[in-house]
C-alpha positions, 0 to 999 in steps of 0.5 A: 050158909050155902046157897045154889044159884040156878042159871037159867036162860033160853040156849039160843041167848047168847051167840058162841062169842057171847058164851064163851066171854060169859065163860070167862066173866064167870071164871073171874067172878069163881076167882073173886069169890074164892079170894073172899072164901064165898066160892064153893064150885061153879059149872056150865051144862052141856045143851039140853038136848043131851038131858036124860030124866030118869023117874023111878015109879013102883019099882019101875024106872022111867028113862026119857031123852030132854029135859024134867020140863019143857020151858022157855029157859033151861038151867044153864049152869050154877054157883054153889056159894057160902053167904052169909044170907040171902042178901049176900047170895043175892047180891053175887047173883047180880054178878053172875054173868048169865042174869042179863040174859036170863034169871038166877034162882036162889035156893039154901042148901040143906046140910045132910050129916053123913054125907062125904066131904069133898 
């Protein structure tokens, strides 16, 4: 099954050295997954502040600079692993550099036919 891990933490978390050591823990941690065909694809975002929210209501579109909601912690990046269950899923976002100073939220992925490969 595939599962989404959310990385969430406040962007004031980690100092510059400190992201880009998270950086590469979390390009080893890409590779030891890919070695056991659990990693699908992984990437940081960019900082909130370059966040557009976009809401289409009654035909109207809605375009606003920030984030969807004003939090504590900002989602930083994700996993997109296959597991073979929660358990599994949970176990790797131990792993995941970005839960010592933040939460990882773990989410199934629903598989939608018709939709391209990649």
């Amino acid at each position: 099954m595939k599962y989404i891990l959310l990385i969430y933490m406040a962007e004031n978390a980690l100092s510059e050295v400190e992201r880009e050591h998270c950086y590469v823990e979390s390009a080893q941690l890409a590779q030891t997954l890919h070695s056991k065909g659990k990693f699908l694809s992984t990437a940081p975002l960019h900082s909130v502040t370059t966040a557009t929210s976009v809401q289409v209501r009654n035909g109207k579109s809605l375009v606003t600079d920030g984030p969807f909601a004003e939090t504590r912690e900002q989602l930083g990046g994700f996993f997109l692993i296959d597991a073979q269950d929660l358990d599994e899923a949970i176990t790797i976002s131990t792993q995941i550099p970005g839960a010592k100073v933040g939460t990882i939220e773990i989410r199934p992925v629903i598989e939608v036919a018709g939709l391209p490969e990649h």
